[in-house]
KENU-954892 format. One record per atom (N, C-alpha, C): residue in one letter; x, y, z. Coordinates in pm, whole numbers, plus 32768, in hexadecimal, padded with zeros to 4 digits. Example, Ala and Ser with C-alpha at 12.3 -4.5 7.8 and 13.67 -1.06 7.14 Angstrom:
BEGIN
A85277DC7830C;A84CE7E3E830C;A85287EB6830C;S85057F1F82C4;S85577F9682CA;S850A80038313;
This chain:
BEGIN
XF0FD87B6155F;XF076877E155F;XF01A87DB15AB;XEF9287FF1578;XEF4D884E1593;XEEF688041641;XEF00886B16A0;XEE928822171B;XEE52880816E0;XEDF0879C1729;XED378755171B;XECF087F81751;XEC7087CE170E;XEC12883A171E;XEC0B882317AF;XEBB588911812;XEBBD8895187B;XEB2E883E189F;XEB3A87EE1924;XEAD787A5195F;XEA80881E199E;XE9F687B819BD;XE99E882A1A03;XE99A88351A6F;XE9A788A01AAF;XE9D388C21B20;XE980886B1BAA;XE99488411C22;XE92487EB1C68;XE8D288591CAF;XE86888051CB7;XE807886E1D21;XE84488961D9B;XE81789201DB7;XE81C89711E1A;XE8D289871E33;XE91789921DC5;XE9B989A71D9A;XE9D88A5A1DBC;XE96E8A7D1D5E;XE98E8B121D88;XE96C8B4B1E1A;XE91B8B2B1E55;XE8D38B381ED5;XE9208B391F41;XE9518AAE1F0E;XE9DE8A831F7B;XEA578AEF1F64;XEA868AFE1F11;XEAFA8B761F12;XEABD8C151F42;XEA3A8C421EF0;XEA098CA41F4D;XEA098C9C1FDE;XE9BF8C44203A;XE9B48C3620A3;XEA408C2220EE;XEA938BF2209F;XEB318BEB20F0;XEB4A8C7B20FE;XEB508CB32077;XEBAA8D3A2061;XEB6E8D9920F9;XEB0D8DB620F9;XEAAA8DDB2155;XEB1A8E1321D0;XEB2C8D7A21FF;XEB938D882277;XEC0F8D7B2252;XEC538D1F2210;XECD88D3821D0;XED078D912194;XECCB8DFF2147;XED1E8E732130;XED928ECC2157;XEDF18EDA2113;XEE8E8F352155;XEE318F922154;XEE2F8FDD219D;XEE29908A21C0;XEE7790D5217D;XEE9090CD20F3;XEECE912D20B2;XEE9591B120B9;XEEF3920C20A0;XEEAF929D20B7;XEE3792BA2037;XEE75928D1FD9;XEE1592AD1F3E;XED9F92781F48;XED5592061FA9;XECFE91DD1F81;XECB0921C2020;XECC992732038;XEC5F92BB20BB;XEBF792E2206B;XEB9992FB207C;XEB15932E207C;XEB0493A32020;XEB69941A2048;XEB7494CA2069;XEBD094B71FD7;XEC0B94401F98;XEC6A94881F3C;XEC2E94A41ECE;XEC7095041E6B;XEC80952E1DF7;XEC7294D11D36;XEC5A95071D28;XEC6E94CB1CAA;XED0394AC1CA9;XED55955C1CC8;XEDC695561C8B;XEE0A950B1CD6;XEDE995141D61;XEE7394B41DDA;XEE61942E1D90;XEDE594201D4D;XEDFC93631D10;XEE36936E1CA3;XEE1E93941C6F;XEE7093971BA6;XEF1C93C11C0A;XEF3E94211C3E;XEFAF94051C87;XEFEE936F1CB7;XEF9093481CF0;XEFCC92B21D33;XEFDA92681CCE;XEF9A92591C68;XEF9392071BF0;XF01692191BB4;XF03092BA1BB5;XF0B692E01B33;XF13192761BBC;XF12A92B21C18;XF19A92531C79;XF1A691DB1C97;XF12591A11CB1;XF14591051CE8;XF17690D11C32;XF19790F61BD9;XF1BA90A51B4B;XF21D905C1B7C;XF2448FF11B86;XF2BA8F981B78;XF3058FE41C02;XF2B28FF81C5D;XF31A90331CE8;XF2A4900C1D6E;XF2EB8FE91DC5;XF2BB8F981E4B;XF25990021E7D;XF1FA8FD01EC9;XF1B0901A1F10;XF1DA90701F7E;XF22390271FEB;XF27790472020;XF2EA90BF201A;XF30990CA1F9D;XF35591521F69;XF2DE91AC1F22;XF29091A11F32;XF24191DF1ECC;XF1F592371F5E;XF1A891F31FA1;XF15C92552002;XF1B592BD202D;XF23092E22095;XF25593832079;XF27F93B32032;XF29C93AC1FC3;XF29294171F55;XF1F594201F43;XF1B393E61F23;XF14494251EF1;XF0D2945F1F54;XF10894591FEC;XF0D7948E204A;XF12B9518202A;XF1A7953F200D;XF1E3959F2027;XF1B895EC1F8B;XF1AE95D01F43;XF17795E81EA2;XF0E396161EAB;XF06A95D01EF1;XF00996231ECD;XEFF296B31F6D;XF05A96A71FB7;XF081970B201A;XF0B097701FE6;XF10997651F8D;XF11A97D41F2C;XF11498051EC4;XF0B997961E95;XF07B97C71DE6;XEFCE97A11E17;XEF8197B21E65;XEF0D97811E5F;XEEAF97531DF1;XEEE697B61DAE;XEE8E97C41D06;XEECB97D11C9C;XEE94978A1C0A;XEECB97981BA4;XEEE398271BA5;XEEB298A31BBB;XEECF99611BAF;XEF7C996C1BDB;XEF7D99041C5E;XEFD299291CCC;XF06398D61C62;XF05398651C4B;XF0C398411BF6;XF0D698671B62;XF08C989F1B46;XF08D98DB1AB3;XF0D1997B1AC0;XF0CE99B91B1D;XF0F39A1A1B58;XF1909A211B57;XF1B699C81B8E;XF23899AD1BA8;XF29199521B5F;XF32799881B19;XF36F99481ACF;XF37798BC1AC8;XF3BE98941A66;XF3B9980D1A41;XF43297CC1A82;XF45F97F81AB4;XF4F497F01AF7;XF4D897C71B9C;XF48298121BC3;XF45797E51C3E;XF3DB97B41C58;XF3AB97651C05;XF36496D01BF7;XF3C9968B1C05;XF43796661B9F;XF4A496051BA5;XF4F596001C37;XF50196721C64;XF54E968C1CE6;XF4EC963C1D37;XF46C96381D5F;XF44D960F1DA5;XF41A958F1D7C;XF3FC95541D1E;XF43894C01D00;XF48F94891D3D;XF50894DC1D39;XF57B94A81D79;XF5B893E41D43;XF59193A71DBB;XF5C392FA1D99;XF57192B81D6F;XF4D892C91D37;XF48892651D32;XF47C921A1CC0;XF4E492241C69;XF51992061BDE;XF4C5921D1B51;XF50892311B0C;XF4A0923E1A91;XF48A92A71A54;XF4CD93391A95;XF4BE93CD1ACA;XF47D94121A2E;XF47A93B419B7;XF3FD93F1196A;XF373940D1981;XF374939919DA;XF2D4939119F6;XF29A94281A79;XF304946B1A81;XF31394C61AD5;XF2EE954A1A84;XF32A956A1A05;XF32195C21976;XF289959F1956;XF27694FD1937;XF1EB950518FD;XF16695431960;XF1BC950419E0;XF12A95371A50;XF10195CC1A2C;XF19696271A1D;XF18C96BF1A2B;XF14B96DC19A8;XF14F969B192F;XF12196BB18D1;XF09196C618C5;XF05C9649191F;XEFEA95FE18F9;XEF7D9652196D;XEFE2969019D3;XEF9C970A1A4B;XEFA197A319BB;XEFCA97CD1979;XEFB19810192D;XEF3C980418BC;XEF4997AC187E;XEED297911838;XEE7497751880;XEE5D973A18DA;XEDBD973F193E;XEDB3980C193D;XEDF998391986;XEDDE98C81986;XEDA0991A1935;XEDEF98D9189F;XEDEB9915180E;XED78992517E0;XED43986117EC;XECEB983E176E;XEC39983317E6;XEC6697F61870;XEBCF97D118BF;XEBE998421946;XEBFB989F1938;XEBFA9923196D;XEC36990D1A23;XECAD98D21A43;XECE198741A9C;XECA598011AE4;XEC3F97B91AA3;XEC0797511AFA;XEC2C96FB1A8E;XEC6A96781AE2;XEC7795D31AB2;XEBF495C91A2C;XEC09958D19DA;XEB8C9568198C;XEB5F94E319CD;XEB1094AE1989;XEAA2945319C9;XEA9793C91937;XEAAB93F918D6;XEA9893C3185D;XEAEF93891819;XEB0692DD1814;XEB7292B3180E;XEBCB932B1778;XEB80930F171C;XEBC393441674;XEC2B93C316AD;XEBD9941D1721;XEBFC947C1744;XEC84947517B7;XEC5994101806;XECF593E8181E;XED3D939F17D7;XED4C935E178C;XED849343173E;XEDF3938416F4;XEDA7940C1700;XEDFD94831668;XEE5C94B216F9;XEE5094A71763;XEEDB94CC17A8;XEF4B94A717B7;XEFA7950217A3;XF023949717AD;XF037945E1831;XF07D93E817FC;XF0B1936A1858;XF05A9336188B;XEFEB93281857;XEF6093061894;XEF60927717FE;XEF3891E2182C;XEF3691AB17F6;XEEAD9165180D;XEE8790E517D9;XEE0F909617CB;XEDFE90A31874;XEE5C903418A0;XEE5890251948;XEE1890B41993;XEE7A9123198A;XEE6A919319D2;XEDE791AA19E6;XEDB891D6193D;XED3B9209192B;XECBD91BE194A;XECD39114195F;XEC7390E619B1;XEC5490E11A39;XED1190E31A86;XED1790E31AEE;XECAD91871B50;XECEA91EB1ADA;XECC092311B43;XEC3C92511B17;XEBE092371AC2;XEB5C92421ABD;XEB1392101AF3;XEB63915B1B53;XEB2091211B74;XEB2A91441C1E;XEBA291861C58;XEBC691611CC5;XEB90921D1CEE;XEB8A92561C8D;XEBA293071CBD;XEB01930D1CA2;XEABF92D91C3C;XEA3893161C48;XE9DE92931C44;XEA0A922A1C6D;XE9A291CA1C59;XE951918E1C0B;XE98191971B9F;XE94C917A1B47;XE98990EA1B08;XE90990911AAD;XE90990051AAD;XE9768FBC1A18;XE9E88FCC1A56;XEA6A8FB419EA;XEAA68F1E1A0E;XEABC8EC619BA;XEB3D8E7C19FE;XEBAF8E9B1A10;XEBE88E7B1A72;XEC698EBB1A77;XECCC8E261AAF;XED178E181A54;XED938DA11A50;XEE2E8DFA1A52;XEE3B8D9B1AC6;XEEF28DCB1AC4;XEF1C8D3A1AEB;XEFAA8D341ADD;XF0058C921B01;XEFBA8C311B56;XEF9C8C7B1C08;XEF498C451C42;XEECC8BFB1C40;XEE628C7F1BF5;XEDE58C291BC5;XEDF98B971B71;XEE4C8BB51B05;XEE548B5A1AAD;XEE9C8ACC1ADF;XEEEE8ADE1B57;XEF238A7A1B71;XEEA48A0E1BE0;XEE618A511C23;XEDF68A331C8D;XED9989FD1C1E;XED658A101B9F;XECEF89D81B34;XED2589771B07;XEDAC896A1B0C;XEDCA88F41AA9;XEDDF88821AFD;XEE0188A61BAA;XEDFC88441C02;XED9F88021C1E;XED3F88771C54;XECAC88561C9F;XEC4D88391C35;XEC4688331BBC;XEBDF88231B54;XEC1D87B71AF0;XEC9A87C11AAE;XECCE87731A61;XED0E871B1A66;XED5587071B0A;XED9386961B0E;XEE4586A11B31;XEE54871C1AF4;XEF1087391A98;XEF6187921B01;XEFBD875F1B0C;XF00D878C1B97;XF03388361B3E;XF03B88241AB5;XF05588EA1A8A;XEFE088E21A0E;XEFDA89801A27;XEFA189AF19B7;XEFBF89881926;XF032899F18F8;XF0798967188A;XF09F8A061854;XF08A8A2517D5;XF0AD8AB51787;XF0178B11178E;XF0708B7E17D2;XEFDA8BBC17D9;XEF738C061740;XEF248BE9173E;XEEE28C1016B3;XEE568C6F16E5;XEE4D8CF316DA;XEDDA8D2C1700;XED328D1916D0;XED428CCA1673;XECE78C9D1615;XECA18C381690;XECEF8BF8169F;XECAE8B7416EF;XECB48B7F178B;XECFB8BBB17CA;XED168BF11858;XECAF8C261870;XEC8E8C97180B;XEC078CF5184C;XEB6F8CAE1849;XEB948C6117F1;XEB388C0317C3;XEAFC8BB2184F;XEB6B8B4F1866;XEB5C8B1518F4;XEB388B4A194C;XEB658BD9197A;XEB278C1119FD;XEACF8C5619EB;XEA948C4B194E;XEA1C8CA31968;XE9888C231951;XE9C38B991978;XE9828B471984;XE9378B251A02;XE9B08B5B1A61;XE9BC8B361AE0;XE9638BC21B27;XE98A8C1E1AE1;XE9848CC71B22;XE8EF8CDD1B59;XE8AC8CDF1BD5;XE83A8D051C19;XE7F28D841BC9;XE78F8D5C1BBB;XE7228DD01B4B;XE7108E551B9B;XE6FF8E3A1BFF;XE6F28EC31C88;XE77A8F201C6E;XE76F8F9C1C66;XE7E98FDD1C68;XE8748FFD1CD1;XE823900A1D66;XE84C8FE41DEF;XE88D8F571DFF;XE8488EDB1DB2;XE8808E4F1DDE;XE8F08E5E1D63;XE8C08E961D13;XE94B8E831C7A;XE9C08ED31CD1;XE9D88F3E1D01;XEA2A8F8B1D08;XEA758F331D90;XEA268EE11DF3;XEA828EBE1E87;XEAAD8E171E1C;XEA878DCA1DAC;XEAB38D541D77;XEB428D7F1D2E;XEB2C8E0E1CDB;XEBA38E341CC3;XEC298E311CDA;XEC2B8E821D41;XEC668E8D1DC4;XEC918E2E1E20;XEC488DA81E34;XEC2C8D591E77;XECA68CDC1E4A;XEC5F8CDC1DD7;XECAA8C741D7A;XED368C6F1D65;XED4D8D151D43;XEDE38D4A1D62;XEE3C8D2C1DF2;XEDEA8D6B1E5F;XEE338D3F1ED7;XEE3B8CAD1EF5;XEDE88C4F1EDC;XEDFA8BB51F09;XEE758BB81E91;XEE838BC71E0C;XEEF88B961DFF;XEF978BC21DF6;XEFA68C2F1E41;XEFEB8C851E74;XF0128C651F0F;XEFA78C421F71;XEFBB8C1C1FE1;XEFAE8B832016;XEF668B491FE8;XEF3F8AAA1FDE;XEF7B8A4F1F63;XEF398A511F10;XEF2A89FC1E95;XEFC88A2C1E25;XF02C8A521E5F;XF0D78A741E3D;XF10E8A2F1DD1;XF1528A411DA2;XF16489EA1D2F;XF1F089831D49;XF23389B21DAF;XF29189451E0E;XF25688CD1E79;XF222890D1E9E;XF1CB88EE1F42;XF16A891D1F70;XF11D88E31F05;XF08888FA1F42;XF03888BF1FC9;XF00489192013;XEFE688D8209D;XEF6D88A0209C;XEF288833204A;XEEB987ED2041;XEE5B87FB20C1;XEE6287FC2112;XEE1587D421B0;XEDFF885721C3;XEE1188A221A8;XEDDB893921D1;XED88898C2110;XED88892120D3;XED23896D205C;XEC85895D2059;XEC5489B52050;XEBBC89582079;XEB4F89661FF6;XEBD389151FA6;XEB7888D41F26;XEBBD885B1F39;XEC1788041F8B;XEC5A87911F7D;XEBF187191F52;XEB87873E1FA0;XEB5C86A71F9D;XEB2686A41F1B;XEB0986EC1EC7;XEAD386C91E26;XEB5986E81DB3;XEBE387161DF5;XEC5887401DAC;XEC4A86B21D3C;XEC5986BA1CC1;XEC75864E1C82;XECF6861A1C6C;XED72868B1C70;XEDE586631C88;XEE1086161CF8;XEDFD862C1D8A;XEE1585F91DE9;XEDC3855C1DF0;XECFE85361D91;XECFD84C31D8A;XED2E84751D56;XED5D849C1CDA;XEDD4844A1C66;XEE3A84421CB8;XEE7284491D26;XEF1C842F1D5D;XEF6A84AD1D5B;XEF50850B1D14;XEFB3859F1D06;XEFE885811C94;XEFCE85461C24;XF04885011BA7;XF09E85801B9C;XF12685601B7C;XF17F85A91B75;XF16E85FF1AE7;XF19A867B1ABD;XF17286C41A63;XF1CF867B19D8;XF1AA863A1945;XF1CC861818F2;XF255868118A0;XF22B86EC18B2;XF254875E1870;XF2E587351872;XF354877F184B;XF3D38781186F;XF3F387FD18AC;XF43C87D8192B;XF456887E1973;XF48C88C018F6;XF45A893F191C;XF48B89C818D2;XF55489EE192C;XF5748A2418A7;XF61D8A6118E9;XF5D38ADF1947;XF65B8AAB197F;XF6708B1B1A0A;XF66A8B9219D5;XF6858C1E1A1D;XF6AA8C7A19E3;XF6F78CAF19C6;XF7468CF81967;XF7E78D161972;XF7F88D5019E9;XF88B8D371A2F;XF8B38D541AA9;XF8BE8E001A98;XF8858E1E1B0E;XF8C38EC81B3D;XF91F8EDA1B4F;XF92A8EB81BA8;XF9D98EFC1BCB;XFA2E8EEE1B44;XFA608F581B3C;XFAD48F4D1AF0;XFA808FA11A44;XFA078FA41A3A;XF9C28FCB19C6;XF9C0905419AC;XF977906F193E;XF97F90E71918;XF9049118194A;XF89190B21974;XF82990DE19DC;XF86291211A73;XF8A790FA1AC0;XF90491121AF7;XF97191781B04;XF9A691AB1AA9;XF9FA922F1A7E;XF96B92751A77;XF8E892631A2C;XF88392CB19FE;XF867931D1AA2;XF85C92C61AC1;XF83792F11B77;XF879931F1BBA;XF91093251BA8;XF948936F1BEA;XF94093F11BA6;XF939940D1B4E;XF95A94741B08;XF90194A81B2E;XF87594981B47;XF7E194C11B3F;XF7E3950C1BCF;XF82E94B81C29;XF83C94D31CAF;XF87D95681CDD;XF90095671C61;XF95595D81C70;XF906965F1C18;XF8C3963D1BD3;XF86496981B98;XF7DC96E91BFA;XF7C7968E1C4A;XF76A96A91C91;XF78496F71D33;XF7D896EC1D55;XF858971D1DAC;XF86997A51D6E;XF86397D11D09;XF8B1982F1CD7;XF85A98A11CA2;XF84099281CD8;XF7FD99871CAB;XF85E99E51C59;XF8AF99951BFC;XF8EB99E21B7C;XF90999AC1B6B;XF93699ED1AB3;XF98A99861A37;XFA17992B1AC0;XFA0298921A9A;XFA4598471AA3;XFAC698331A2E;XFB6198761A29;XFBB9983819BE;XFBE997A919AF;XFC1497C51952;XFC229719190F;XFC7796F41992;XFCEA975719B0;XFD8697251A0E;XFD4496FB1A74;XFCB097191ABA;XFC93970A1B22;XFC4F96741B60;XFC5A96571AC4;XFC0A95A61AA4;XFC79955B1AC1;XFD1895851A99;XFD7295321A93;XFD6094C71AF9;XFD5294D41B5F;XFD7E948C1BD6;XFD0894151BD3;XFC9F944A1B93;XFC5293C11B8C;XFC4A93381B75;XFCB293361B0C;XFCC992FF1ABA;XFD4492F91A70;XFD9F928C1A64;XFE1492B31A00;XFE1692AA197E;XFDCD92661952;XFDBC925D18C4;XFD6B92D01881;XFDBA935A1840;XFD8093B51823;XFD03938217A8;XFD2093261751;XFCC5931116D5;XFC4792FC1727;XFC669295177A;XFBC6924717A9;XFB8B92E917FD;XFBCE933D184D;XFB8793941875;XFB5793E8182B;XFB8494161791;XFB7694651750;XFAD694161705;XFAFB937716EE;XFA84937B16A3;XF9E69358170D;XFA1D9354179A;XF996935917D7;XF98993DB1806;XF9AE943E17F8;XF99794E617EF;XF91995141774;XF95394EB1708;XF92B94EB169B;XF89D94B5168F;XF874942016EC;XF81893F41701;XF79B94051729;XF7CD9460179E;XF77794BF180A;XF72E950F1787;XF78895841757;XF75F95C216EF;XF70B959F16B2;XF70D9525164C;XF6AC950A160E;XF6159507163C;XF64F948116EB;XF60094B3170D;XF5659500176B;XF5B495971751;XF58395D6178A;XF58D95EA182D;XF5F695981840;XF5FE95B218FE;XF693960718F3;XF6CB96351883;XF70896B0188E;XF7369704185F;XF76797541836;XF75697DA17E5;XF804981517E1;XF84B981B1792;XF90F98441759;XF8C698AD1729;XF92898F8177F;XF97999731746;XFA2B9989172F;XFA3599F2172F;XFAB49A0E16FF;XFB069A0417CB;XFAC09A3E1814;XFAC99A3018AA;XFAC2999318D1;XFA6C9970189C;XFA6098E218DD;XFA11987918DD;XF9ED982A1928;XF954980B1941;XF8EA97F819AC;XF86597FA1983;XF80D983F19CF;XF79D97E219D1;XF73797D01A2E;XF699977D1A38;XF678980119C4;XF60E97B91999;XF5829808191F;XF574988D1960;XF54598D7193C;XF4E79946194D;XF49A995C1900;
């Protein structure tokens, strides 16, 4: 069943989350003053589906030694992934290096500015390319991730979840809500994200410290419990072939030469399953067989 259209937002809704964010803001490094286009389209490619918490030193240690798309385009594809290291996902590590090459290539090493134009980068998706237009140059985008969407459907609609996310209607909603000023759009952004990231949780939300409570429409309705049917868990790790991928990735990355097959043995006893997540890497692209062995990209 499709959500209800979205309610209208109450007066002075956005104001209140601006004026929180103000002082509630994490001090993340990406959102100082002094940064880059690229240190943000960076934070963007990392925080994907990975904690904040793991995400700030690497990407403190990442734009320390790649400052600039020149500086990582410069340098192999192999040691992007190396310094990825654990933060999972280690494609999104290939696409960054790719996507630091084509900035070089095509907008003479500076970030573009123009969504279409980020867009055409790799691993750069709808989200990215709003995120960082909106957060790197200020400019007046909506920008929805899990958080936002879960905080609109509370504080405006009533609904303990979002339901299925649909970009059609998501962007729709927050660009209902979204402050016309470019300065107030860019801290509601932002804003909206951290209350429901830090406050407004999708376990345990801490009501008494949000300071949109008193017009929340969810919290006046009672909190109704979400209709939906929980979603399945996720397949378990341990024991997966997500799991074997990572080790392998690990021993690859460790290793400044061809890696042989004999040297995988111990990973693993089941030669098939190691052989066909070898094979995997390959495809793709986090590693490279030879007749010696195997190796990160170059």
């Amino acid at each position: 069943m499709p959500a209800p259209a979205a309610s209208a937002p109450p007066d002075g809704f956005a104001d209140g989350i601006v004026d929180w964010f103000a002082g509630a803001a994490r001090p993340l490094p990406w959102r100082a003053a002094d940064v880059s286009p690229w240190a943000v389209l960076v934070s963007e490619f990392m925080l994907q589906q990975t904690q904040v918490s793991r995400v700030v030193p690497k990407w403190e240690a990442w734009i320390a030694r790649w400052p600039t798309p020149a500086d990582l385009a410069a340098s192999p594809p192999a040691e992007a992934v190396r310094a990825w290291d654990r933060l999972g996902y280690p494609r999104r590590a290939l696409w960054l290096h790719e996507a630091a090459v084509e900035i070089v290539e095509r907008h003479g090493g500076r970030v573009p500015r123009d969504l279409d134009a980020l867009l055409a980068l790799k691993g750069v998706g709808p989200y990215t390319a709003r995120a960082v237009a909106a957060f790197a140059f200020g400019d007046r985008h909506p920008v929805v991730d899990t958080n936002t969407r879960r905080v609109l459907a509370r504080a405006i609609d009533g609904r303990a979840a979002a339901g299925a996310p649909s970009a059609p209607r998501d962007l729709a909603a927050m660009e209902r809500v979204l402050p016309i000023e470019r300065a107030a759009a860019h801290a509601f952004n932002a804003g909206a994200m951290e209350l429901g990231a830090t406050v407004c949780t999708a376990r345990s939300p801490a009501c008494d410290g949000c300071p949109v409570a008193t017009t929340c429409a969810w919290r006046a309705a009672g909190y109704p419990a979400d209709p939906a049917p929980r979603r399945r868990t996720q397949a378990r790790f341990e024991g997966s072939d997500r799991q074997l991928r990572g080790m392998v990735m690990r021993e690859l990355r460790a290793a400044h030469r061809p890696v042989p097959r004999d040297e995988f043995a111990g990973i693993h006893a089941d030669a098939a399953r190691l052989d066909r997540v070898l094979a995997s890497l390959v495809v793709d692209g986090l590693a490279e067989a030879s007749d010696a062995g195997w190796t990160l990209p170059n």
